[in-house]
C-alpha positions as a Markdown table, in Angstrom:
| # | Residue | x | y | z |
|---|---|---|---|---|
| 1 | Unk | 182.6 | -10.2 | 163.9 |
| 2 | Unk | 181.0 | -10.2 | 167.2 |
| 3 | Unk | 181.1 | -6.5 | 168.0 |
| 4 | Unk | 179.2 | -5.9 | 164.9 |
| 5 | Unk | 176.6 | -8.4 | 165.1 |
| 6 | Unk | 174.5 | -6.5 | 166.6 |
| 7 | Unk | 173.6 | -4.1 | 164.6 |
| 8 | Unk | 172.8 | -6.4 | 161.3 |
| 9 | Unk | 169.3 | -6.8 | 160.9 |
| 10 | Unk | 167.5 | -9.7 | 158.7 |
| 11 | Unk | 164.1 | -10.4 | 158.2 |
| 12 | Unk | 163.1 | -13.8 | 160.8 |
| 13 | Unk | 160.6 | -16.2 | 160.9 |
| 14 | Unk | 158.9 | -17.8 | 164.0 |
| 15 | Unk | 157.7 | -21.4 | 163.5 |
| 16 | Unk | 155.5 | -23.1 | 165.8 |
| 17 | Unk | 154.8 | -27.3 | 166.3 |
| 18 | Unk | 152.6 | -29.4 | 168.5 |
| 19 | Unk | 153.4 | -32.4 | 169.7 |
| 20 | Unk | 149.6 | -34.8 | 168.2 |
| 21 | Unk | 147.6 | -35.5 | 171.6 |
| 22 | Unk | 145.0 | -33.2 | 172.4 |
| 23 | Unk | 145.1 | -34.1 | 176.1 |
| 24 | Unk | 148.3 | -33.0 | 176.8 |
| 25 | Unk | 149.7 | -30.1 | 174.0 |
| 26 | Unk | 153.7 | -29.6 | 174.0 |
| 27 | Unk | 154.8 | -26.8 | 171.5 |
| 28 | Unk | 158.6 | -26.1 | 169.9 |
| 29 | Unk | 158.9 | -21.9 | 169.2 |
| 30 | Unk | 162.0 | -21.4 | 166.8 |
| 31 | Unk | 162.5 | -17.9 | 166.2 |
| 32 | Unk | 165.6 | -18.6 | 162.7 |
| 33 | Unk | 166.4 | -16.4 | 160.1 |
| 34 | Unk | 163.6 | -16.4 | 156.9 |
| 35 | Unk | 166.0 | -18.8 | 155.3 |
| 36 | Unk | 164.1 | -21.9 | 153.4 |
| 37 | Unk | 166.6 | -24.6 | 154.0 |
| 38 | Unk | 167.1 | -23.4 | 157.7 |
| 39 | Unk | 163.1 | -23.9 | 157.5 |
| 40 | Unk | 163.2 | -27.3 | 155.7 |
| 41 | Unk | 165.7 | -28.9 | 158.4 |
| 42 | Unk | 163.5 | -28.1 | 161.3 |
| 43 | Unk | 160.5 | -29.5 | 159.7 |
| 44 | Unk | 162.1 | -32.9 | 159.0 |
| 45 | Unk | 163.5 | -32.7 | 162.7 |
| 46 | Unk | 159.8 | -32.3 | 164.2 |
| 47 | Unk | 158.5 | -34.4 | 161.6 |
| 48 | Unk | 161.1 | -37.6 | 162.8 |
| 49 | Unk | 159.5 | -36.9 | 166.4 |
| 50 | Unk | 155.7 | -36.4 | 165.2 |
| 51 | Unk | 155.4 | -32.7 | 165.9 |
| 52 | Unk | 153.2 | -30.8 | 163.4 |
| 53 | Unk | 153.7 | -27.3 | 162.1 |
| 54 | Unk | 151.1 | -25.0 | 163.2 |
| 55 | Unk | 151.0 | -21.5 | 160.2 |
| 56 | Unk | 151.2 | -18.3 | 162.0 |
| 57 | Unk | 152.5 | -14.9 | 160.8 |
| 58 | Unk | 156.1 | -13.6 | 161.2 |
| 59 | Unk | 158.0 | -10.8 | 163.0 |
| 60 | Unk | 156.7 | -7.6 | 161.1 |
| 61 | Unk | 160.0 | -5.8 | 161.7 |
| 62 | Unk | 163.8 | -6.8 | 160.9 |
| 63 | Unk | 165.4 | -8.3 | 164.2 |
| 64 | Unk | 169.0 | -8.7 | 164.7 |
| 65 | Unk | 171.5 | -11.5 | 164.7 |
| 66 | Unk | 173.3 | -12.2 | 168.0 |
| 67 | Unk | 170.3 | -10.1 | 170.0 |
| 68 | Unk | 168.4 | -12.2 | 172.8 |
| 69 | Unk | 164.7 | -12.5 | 172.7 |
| 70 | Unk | 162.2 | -13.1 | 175.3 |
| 71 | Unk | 159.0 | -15.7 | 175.0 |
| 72 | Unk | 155.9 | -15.3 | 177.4 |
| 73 | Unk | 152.3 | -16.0 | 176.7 |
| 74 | Unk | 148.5 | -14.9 | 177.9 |
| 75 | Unk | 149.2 | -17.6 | 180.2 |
| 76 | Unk | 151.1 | -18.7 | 183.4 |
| 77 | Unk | 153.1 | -21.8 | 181.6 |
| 78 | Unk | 156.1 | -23.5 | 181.2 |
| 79 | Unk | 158.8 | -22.0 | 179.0 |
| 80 | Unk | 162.0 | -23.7 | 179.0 |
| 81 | Unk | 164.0 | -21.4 | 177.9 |
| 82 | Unk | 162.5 | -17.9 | 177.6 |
| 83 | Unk | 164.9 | -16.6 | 176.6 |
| 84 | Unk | 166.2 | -16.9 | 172.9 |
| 85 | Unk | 169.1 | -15.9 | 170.7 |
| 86 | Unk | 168.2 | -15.1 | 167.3 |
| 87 | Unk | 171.4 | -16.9 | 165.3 |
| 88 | Unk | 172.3 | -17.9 | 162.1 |
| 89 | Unk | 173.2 | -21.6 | 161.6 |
| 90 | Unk | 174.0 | -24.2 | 159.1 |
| 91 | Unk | 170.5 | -25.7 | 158.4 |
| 92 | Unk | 173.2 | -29.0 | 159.5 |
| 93 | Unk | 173.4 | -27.6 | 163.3 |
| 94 | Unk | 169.9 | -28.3 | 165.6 |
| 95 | Unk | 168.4 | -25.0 | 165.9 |
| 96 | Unk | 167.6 | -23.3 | 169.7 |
| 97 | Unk | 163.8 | -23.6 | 170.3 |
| 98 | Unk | 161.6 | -22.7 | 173.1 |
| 99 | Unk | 159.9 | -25.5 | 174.8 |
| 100 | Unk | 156.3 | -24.7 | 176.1 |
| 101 | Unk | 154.4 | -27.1 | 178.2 |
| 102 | Unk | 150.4 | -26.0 | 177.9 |
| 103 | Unk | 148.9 | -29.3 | 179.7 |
| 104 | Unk | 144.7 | -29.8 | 177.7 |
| 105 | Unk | 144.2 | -26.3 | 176.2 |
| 106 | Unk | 140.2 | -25.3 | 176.3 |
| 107 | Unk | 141.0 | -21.6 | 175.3 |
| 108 | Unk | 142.8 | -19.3 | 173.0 |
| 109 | Unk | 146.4 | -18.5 | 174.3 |
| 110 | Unk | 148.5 | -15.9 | 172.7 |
| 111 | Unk | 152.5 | -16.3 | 172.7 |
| 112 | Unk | 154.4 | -12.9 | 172.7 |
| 113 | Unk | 158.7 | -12.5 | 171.7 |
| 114 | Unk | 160.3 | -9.3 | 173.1 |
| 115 | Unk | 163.7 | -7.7 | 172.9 |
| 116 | Unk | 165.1 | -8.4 | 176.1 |
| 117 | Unk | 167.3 | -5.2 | 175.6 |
| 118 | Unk | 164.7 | -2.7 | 175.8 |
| 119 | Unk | 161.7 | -4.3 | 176.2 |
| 120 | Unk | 160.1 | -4.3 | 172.3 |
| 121 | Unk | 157.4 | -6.1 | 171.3 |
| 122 | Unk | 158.4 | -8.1 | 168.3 |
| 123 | Unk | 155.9 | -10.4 | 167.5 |
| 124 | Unk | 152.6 | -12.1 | 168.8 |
| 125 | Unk | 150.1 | -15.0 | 168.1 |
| 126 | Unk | 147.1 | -16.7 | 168.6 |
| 127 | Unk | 147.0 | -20.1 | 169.4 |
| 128 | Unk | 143.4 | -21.6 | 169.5 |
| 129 | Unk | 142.3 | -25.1 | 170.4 |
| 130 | Unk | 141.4 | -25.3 | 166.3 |
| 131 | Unk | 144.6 | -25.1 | 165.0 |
| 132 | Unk | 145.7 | -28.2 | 166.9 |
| 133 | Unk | 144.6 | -31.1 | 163.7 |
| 134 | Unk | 145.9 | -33.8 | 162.3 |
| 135 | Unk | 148.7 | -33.7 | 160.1 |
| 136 | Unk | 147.7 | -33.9 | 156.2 |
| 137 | Unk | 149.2 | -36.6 | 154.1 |
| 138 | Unk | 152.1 | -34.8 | 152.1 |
| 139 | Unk | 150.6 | -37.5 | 149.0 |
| 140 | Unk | 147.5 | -39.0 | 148.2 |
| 141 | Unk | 147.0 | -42.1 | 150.0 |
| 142 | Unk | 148.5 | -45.0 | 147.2 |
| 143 | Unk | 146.1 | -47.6 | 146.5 |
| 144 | Unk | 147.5 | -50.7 | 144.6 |
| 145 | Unk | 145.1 | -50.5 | 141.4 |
| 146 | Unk | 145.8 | -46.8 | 141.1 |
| 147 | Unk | 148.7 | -45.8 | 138.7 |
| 148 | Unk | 152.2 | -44.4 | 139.5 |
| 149 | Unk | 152.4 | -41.1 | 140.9 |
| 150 | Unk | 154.7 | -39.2 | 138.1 |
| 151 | Unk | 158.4 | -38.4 | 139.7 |
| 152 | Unk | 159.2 | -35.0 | 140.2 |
| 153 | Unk | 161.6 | -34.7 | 137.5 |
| 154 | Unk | 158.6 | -35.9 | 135.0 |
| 155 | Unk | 155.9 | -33.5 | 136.7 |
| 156 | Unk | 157.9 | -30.5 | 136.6 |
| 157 | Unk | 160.1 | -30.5 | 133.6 |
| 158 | Unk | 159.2 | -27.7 | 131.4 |
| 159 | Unk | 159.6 | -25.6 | 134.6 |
| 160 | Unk | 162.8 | -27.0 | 135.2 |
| 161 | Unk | 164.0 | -26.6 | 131.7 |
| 162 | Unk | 162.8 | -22.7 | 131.6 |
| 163 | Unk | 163.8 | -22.1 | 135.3 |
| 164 | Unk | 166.8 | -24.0 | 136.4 |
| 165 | Unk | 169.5 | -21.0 | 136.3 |
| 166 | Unk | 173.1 | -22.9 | 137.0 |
| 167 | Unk | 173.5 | -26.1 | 134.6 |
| 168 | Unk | 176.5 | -26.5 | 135.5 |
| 169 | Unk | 176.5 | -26.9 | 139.1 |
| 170 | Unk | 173.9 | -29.7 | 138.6 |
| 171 | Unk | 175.7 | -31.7 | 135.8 |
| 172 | Unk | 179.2 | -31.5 | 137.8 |
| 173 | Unk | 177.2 | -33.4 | 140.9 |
| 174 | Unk | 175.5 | -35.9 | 138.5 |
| 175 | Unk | 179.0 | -36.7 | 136.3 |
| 176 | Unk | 179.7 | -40.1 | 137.3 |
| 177 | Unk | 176.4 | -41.1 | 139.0 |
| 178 | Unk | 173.8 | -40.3 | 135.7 |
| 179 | Unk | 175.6 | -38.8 | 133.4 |
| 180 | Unk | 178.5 | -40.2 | 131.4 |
| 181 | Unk | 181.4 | -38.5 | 130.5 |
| 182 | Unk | 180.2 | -38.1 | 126.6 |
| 183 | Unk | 176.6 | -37.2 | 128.1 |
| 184 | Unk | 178.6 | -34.4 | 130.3 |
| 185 | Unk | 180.5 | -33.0 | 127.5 |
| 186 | Unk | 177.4 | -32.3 | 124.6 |
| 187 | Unk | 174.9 | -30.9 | 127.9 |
| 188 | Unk | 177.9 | -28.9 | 128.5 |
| 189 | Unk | 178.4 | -27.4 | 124.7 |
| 190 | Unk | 175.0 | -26.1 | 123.9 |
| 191 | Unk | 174.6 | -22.4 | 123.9 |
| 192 | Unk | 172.2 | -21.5 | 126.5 |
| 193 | Unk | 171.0 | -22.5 | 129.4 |
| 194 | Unk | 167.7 | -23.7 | 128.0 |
| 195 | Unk | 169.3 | -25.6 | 125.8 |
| 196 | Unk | 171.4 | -27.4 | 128.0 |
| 197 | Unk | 168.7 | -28.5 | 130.2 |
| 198 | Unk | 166.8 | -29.4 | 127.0 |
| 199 | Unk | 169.6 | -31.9 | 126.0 |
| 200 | Unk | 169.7 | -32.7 | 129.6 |
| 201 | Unk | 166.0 | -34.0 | 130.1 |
| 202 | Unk | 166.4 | -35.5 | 126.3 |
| 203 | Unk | 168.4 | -37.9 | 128.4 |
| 204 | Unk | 166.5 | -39.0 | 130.6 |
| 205 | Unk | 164.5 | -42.0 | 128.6 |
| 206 | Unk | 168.0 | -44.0 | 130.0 |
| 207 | Unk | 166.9 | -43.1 | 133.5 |
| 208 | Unk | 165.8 | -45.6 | 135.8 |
| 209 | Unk | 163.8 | -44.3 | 139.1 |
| 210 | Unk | 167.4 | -44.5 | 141.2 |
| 211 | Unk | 168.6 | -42.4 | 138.5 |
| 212 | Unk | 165.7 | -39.9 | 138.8 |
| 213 | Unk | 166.2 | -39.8 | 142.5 |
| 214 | Unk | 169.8 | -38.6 | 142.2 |
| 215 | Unk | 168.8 | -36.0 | 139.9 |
| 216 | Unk | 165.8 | -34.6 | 142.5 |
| 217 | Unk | 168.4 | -34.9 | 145.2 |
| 218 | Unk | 171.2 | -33.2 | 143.0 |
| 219 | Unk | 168.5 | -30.6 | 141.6 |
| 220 | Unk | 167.6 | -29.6 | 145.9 |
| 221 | Unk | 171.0 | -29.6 | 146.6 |
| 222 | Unk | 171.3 | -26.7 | 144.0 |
| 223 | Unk | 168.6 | -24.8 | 143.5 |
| 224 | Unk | 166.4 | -25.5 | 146.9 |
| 225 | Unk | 164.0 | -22.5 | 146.7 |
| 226 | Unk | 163.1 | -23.5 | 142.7 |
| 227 | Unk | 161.9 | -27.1 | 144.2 |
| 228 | Unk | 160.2 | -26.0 | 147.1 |
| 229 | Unk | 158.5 | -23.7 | 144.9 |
| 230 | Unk | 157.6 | -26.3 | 142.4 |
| 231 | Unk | 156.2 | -28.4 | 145.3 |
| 232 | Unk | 154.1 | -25.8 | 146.7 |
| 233 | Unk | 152.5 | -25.0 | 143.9 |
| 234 | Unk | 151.4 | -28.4 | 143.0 |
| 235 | Unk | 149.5 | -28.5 | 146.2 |
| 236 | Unk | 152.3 | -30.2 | 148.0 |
| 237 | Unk | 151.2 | -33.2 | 145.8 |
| 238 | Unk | 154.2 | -34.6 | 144.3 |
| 239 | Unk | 156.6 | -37.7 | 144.6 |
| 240 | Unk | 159.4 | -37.4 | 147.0 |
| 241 | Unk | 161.9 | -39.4 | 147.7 |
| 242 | Unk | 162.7 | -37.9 | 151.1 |
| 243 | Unk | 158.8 | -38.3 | 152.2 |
| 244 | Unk | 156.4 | -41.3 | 151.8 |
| 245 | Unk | 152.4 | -41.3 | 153.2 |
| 246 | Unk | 150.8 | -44.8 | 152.8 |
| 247 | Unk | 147.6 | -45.2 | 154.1 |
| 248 | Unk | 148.1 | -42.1 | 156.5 |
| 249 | Unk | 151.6 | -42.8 | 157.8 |
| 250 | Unk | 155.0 | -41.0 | 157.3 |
| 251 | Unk | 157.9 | -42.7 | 156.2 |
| 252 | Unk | 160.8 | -41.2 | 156.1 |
């Protein structure tokens, strides 16, 4: 409904990534919608190319989807575009971004976003020469004589069982792959949801690691806020299928 676009306002994010060398700073401005999995794709998209997230407040005010943006800074630099379109898009699609060329940066420069309609000021940062550091390892570094790091699906399953709210959803991905058709059928038949994820984890002593995997994977694919959650509050220490540090190194 493109006449109406206008006027429906969300809540927004701004996320902000450097390109690792000091001597020469690159940074990627998304202004997105505050929508995790929108988040989650762009962070594996600068991740792939080495960019690291840099944590900076967002937009107090709702902005609204389809209105145009403007990015300038303290600073005379290079902003290719300036100019961005606040849209909503499958976390599938790439996501517009703001490309800023800073060159060796010495000194604090603040970034600003404007309505280009009537001249607002939406948001504003800080950016100092501090906040450009390594990357931290998303797991402890894995030594060979140190012993396995539980899988997710271990560490967190008395939250899963108490807060996974739709069984079903993640048993109808999983028939076929982990879960037999008998195994469906009595998860299926208890009462509650509790008890369905009860029966469901009392299954998983017949689960190899490629078998945990697809559960993880099923278990993001249907409740993606729940698992981020879980993650973050472990400290970001967890195993991951998606994500591997050994001995300071991404693989992905």
């Amino acid at each position: 409904m493109p006449p109406v676009r206008h006027f429906i306002r969300i809540t927004s994010v701004t996320l902000i990534y450097y390109y690792l060398n000091l001597q020469d700073v690159t940074l990627h401005l998304y202004l997105i919608p505050n929508d995790w999995t929108i988040q989650k794709a762009i962070d594996e998209q600068e991740m792939r190319y080495q960019f690291v997230r840099i944590h900076k407040p967002p937009p107090v005010d709702s902005l609204c989807i389809g209105s145009r943006y403007i990015v300038s800074a303290s600073k005379n630099l290079e902003i290719i575009p300036k100019e961005l379109e606040l849209c909503y898009w499958s976390p599938r699609e790439s996501q517009l971004f703001s490309e800023i060329y800073v060159g060796h940066m010495d000194s604090v420069i603040k970034l600003k976003i404007t309505d280009k309609k009537n001249g607002n000021f939406k948001w504003e940062a800080l950016l100092n020469p501090g906040d450009l550091r390594p990357a931290q390892p998303m797991i402890p570094t894995v030594h060979k004589d140190a012993p396995a790091l539980l899988h997710f699906v271990d560490q967190h399953r008395e939250q899963l069982v108490t807060r996974v709210t739709s069984v079903d959803p993640l048993l109808d991905k999983l028939h076929g792959l982990v879960l037999s058709e008998e195994e469906y059928g009595a998860v299926r038949a208890e009462a509650t949801t509790q008890d369905k994820m009860r029966k469901f984890f009392s299954l998983s002593r017949s689960w190899n690691r490629a078998s945990k995997d697809q559960v993880y994977q099923a278990l993001k694919e249907t409740h993606p806020h729940l698992i981020m959650d879980l993650f973050e509050r472990s400290g970001g220490v967890s195993w991951d299928p998606d994500i591997l540090v050994v001995e300071g190194c991404t693989l992905l």
